[in-house]
MARFI-930654 format. One line per 4 residues: number of its first residue (from 1); their letters; for each residue x, y, z of C-alpha. Coordinates in nm, 2 decimals, padded with zeros to 4 digits, always signed. Layout:
BEGIN
NUM	A	X Y Z ~ ...
REM end
This chain:
BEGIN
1	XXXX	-01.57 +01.47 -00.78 ~ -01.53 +01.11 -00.80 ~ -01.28 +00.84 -00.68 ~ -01.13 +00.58 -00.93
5	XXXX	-00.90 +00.29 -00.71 ~ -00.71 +00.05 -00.88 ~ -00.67 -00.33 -00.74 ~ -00.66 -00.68 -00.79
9	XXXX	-00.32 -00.56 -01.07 ~ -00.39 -00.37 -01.42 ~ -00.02 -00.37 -01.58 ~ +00.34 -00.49 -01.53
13	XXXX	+00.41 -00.21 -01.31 ~ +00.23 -00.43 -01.04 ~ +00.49 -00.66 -00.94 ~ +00.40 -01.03 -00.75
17	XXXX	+00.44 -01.14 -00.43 ~ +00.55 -01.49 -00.27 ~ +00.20 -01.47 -00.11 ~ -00.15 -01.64 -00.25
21	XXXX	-00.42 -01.39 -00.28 ~ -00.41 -01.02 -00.32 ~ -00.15 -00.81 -00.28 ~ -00.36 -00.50 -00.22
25	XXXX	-00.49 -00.75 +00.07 ~ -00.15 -00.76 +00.27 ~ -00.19 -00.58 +00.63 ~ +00.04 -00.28 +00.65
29	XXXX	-00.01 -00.26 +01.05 ~ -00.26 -00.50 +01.01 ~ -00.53 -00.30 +00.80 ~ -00.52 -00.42 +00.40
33	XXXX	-00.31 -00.17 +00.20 ~ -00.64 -00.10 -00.01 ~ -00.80 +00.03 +00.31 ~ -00.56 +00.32 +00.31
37	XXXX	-00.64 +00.43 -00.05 ~ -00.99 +00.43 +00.03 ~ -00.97 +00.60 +00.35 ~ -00.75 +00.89 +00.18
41	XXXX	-01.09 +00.92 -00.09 ~ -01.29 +00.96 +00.21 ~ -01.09 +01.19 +00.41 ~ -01.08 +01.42 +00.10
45	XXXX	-01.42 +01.48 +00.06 ~ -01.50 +01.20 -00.21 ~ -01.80 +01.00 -00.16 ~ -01.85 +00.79 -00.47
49	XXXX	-01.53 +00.54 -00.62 ~ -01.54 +00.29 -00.85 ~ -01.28 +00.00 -00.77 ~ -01.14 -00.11 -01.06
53	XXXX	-01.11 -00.49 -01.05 ~ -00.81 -00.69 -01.28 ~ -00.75 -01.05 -01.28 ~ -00.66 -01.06 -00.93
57	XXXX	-00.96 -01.00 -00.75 ~ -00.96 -01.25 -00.44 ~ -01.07 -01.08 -00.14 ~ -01.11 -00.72 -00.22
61	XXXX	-01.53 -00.73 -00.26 ~ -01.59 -00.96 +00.05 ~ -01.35 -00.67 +00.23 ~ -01.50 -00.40 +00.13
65	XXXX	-01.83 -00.45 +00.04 ~ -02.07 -00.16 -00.08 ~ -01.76 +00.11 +00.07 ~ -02.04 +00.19 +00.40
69	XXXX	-01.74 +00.13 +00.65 ~ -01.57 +00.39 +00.48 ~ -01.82 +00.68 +00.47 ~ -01.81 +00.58 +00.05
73	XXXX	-02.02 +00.45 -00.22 ~ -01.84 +00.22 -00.40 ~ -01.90 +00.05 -00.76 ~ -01.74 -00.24 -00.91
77	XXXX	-01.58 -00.21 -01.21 ~ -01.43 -00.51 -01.38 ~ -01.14 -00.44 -01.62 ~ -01.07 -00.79 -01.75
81	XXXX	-00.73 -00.82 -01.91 ~ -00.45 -00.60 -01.76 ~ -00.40 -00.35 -02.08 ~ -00.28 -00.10 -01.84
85	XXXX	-00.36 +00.19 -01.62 ~ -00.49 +00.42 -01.89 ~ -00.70 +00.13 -02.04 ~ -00.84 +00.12 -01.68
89	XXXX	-00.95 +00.47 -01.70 ~ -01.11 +00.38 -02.00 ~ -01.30 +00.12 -01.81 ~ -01.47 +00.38 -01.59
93	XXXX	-01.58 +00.62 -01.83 ~ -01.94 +00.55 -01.79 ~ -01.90 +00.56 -01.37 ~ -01.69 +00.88 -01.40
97	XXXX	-01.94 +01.07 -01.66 ~ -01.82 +01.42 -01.69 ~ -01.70 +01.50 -01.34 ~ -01.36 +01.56 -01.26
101	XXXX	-01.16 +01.23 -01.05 ~ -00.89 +01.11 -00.86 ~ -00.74 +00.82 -00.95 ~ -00.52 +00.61 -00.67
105	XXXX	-00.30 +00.28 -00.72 ~ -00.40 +00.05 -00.45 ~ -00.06 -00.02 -00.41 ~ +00.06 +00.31 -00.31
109	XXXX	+00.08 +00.48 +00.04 ~ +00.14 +00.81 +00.11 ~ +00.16 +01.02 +00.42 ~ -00.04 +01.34 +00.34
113	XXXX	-00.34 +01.17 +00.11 ~ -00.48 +01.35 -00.16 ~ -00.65 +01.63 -00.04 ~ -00.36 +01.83 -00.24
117	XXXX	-00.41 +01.74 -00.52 ~ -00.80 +01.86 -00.49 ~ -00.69 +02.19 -00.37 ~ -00.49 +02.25 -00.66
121	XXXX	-00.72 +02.20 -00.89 ~ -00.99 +02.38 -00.73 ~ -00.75 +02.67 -00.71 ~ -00.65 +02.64 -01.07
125	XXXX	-00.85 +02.40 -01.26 ~ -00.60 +02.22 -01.51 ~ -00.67 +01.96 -01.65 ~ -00.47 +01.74 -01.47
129	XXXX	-00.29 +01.70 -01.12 ~ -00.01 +01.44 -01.12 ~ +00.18 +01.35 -00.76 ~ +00.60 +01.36 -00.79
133	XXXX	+00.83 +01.31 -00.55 ~ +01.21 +01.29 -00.57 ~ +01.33 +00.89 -00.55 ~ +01.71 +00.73 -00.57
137	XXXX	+01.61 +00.50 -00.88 ~ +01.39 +00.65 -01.09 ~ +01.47 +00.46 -01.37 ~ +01.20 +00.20 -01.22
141	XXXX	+00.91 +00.47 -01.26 ~ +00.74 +00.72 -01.47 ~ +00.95 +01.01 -01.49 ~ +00.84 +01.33 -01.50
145	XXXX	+01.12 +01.66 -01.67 ~ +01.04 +01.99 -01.51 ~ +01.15 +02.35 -01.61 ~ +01.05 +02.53 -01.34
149	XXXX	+00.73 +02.41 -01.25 ~ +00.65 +02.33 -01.63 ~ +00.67 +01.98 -01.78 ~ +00.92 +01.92 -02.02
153	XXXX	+00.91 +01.56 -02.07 ~ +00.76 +01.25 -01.91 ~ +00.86 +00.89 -01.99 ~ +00.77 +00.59 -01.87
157	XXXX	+01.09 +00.38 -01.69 ~ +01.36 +00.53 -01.91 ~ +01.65 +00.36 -01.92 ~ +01.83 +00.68 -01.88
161	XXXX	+01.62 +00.91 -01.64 ~ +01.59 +01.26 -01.77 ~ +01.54 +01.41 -01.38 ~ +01.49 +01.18 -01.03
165	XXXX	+01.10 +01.32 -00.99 ~ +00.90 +00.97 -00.99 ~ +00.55 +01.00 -01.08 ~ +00.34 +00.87 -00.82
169	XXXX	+00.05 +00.64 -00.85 ~ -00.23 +00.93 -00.75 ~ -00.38 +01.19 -01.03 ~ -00.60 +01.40 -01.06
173	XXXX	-00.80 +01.43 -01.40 ~ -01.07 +01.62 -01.58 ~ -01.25 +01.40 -01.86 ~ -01.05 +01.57 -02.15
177	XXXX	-00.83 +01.22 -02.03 ~ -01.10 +01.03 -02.23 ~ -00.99 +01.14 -02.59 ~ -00.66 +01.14 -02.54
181	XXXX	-00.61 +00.78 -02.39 ~ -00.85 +00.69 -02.67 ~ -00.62 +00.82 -02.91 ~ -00.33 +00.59 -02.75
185	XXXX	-00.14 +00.34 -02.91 ~ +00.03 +00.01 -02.71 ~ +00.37 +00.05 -02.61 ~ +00.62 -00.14 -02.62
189	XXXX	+00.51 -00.31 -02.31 ~ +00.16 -00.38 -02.47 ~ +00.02 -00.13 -02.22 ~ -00.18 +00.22 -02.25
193	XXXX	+00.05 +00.40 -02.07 ~ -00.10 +00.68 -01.84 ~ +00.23 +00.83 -01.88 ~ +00.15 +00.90 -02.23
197	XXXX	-00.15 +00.99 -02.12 ~ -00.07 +01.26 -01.94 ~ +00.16 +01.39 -02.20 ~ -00.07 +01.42 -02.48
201	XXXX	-00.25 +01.64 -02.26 ~ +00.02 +01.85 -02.22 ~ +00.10 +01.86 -02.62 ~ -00.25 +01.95 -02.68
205	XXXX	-00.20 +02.31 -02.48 ~ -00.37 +02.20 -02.19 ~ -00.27 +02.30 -01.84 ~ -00.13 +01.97 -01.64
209	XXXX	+00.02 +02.07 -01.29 ~ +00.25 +01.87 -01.10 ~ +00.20 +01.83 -00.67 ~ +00.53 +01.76 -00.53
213	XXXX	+00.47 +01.53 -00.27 ~ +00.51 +01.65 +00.13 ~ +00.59 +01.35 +00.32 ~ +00.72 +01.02 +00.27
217	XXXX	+00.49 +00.79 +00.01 ~ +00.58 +00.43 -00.07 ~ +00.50 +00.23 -00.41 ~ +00.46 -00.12 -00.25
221	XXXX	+00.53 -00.33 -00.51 ~ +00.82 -00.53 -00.38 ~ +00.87 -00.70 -00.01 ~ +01.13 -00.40 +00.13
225	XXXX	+00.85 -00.20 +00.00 ~ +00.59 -00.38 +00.23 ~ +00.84 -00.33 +00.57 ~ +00.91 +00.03 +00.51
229	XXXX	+00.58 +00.12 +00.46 ~ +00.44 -00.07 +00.81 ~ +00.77 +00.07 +00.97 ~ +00.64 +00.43 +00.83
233	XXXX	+00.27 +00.39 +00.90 ~ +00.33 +00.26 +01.28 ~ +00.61 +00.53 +01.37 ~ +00.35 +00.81 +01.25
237	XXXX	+00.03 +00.71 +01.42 ~ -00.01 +00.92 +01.71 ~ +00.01 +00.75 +02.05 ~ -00.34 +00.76 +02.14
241	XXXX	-00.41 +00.55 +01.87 ~ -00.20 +00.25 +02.03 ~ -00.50 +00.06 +02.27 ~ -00.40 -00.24 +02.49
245	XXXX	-00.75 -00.47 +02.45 ~ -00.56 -00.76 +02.55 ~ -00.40 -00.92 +02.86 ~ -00.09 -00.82 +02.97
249	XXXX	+00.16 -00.98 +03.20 ~ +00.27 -00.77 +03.50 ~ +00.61 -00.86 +03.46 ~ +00.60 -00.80 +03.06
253	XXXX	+00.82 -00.54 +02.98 ~ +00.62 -00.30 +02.74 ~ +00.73 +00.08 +02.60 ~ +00.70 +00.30 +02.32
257	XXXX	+00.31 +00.27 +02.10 ~ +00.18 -00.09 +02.18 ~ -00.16 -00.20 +02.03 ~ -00.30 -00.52 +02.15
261	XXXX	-00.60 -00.68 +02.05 ~ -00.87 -00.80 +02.17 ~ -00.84 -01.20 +02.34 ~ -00.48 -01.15 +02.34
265	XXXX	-00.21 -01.26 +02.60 ~ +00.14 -01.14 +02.69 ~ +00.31 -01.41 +02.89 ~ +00.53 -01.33 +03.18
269	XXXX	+00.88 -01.23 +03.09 ~ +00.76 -01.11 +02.75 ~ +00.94 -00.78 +02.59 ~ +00.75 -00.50 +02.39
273	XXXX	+00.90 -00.26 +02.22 ~ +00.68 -00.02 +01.99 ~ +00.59 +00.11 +01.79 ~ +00.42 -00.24 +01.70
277	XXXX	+00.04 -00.35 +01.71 ~ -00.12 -00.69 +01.76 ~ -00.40 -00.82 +01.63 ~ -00.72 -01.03 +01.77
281	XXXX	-00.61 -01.36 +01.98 ~ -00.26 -01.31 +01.95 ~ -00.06 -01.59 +02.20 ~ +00.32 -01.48 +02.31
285	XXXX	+00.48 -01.68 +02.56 ~ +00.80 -01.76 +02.71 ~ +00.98 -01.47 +02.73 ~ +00.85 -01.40 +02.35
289	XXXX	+01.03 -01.02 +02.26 ~ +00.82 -00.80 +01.97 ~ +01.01 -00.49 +01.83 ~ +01.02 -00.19 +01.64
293	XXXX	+00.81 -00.19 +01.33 ~ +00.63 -00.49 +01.38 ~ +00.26 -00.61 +01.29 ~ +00.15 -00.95 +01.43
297	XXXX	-00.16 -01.04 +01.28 ~ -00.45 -01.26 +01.44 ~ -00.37 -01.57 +01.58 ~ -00.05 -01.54 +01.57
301	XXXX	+00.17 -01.75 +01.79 ~ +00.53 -01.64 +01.93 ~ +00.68 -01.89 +02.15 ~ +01.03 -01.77 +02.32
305	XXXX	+01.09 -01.66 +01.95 ~ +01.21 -01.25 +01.88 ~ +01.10 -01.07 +01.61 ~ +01.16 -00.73 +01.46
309	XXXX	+01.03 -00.48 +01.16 ~ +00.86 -00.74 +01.04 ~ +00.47 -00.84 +00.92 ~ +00.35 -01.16 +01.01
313	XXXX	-00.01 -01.30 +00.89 ~ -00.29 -01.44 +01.02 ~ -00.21 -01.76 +01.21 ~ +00.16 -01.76 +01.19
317	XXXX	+00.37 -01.99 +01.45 ~ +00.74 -01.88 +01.55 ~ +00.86 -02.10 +01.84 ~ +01.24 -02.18 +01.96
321	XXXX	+01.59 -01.93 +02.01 ~ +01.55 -01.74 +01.70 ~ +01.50 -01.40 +01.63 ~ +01.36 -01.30 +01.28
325	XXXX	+01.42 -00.95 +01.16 ~ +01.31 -00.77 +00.86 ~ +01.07 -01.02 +00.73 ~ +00.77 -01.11 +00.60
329	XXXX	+00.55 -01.43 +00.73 ~ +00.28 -01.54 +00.54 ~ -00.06 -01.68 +00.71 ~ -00.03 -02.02 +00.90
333	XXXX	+00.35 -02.03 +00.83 ~ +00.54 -02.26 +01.11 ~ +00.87 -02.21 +01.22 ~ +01.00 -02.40 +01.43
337	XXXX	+01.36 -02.40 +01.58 ~ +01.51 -02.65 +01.77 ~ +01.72 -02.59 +02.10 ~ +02.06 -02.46 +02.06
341	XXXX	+02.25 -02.13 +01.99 ~ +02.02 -01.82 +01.92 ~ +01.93 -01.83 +01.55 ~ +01.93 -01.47 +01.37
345	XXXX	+01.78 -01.42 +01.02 ~ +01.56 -01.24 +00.78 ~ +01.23 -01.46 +00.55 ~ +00.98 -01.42 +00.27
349	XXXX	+00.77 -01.74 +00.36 ~ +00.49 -01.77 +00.19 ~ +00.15 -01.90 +00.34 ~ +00.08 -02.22 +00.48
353	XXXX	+00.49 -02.32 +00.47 ~ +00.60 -02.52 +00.72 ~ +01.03 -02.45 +00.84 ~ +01.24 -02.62 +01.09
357	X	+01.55 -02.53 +01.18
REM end
């Protein structure tokens, strides 16, 4: 069985961030949201994927390389204009060959991976596996009906949601995908729709099963998106996994999981409240306090500053009475803020932007 990840965006269903770059390259507890795809592949069993590669493609090679790091074999495959996700399959057809593959957004996270959806299939061999999972606005997904455990319909953000069982961005599928998306036409959206997809397998008689999904999963295609799925993956990591590399003040205050990197300093005074993680070289000082839910990246630089369930990038400044909460700093952001009452607020800074307040 093969792997089939999809980055670098393939559709309107990928939605932009205020950041330059990749999305699939924004740390979720500081490790690239694509990592956790590929690790998932890995952990299943998988041992050759083939990234698929649309128009936004900065970073994701030079990270990944030739998938070593990951116990994979990976092959780049570019898709070119973003027709959508079943176009993307199409793509693959010659890297995927007659075996049987699981297909993952890059943009999605979820808790129990997809070693599910493999046991399934291998128990019953449809022809295909898709992941759903209960959500309060389904209107903004595909939509999967169910009778029982049969499908009854499946549409593609409906306007008026036949059930609240979101597809999620993980299937499994057998290559009798290749004639049916073949057969597709472009929707209204312009887009082969793997929803359709999916659904002409099911009019043709064949067997497509649906794995409700244990756990919590996160499509992180908007900002909120981003913090709930670094609050998520940092309160679920087992403590062991929380290392202190760095230095750390005696009279810091430090509880709950706490990683800190390697070169980096906790000034006296400073607070730490996990479960957060810190990256390489990381600088706080003054009486700095870190909370719940937060990822500082490396170099990041938190002068007297607060900050909670938040992510900040790669050479980020925060200095002066202000406590940022539920935000998202971009790499070498500055933000400075002058002396005065304490300053509370929530951002979306993109990189390199420069705030005084």
């Amino acid at each position: 069985m093969k792997g089939l990840l999809l980055a670098g965006g393939h559709g309107t269903r990928l939605r932009p961030l205020t950041f330059t770059g990749n999305k699939h390259m924004i740390p979720i507890a500081n490790q690239p949201i694509l990592y956790y795809g590929l690790r998932h592949l890995a952990e299943a069993g998988i041992r050759e994927v083939g990234i698929i590669l649309g128009p936004i493609q900065e970073g994701i090679q030079e990270a990944v390389g030739d998938g070593h790091a990951f116990g994979l074999k990976v092959t780049y495959i570019p898709q070119g204009d973003p027709k959508g996700l079943a176009h993307a399959v199409l793509c693959a057809r010659d890297f995927l060959g007659r075996e049987p593959f699981v297909m993952y957004l890059g943009d999605n996270l979820l808790e129990q991976g997809v070693r599910p959806f493999i046991e399934l299939y291998e128990r019953e061999h449809p022809a295909a596996v898709v992941g759903a999972t209960p959500v309060a606005e389904p209107r903004h997904y595909g939509v999967v009906e169910l009778e029982g455990e049969r499908i009854r319909s499946i549409e593609e953000k409906p306007a008026v949601p036949k059930s609240n069982l979101a597809l999620i961005g993980v299937y499994l599928f057998t290559p009798a995908v290749f004639p049916i998306i073949e057969a597709l036409r472009p929707s209204k959206r312009g887009e082969l729709e793997i929803t359709e997809a999916i659904w002409g397998l099911h009019a043709a008689g064949l067997v497509v099963r649906v794995q409700h999904v244990k756990g919590w999963w996160k499509d992180t295609g908007l900002p909120g998106d981003l913090l709930d799925a670094n609050e998520q993956v940092l309160r679920s990591t087992p403590a062991d996994k929380f290392v202190q590399n760095g230095r750390v003040a005696a009279t810091a205050q430090v509880s709950g999981g706490v990683g800190v990197g390697e070169e980096s300093e906790i000034g006296e005074g400073c607070v730490l409240e996990g479960p957060i993680v810190l990256g390489r070289n990381v600088r706080l000082t003054e009486g700095a306090r870190v909370g719940p839910g937060t990822a500082l990246g490396d170099k990041v630089r938190l002068e007297g500053a607060a900050i909670r369930r938040s992510i900040v990038l790669e050479g980020a400044h925060i200095s002066g009475p202000i406590e940022v909460h539920d935000s998202i700093i971009g790499r070498n952001v500055t933000i400075t803020a002058s002396p005065g009452p304490l300053r509370r607020m929530a951002l979306i800074v993109g990189d390199a932007a420069q705030i005084r307040l």
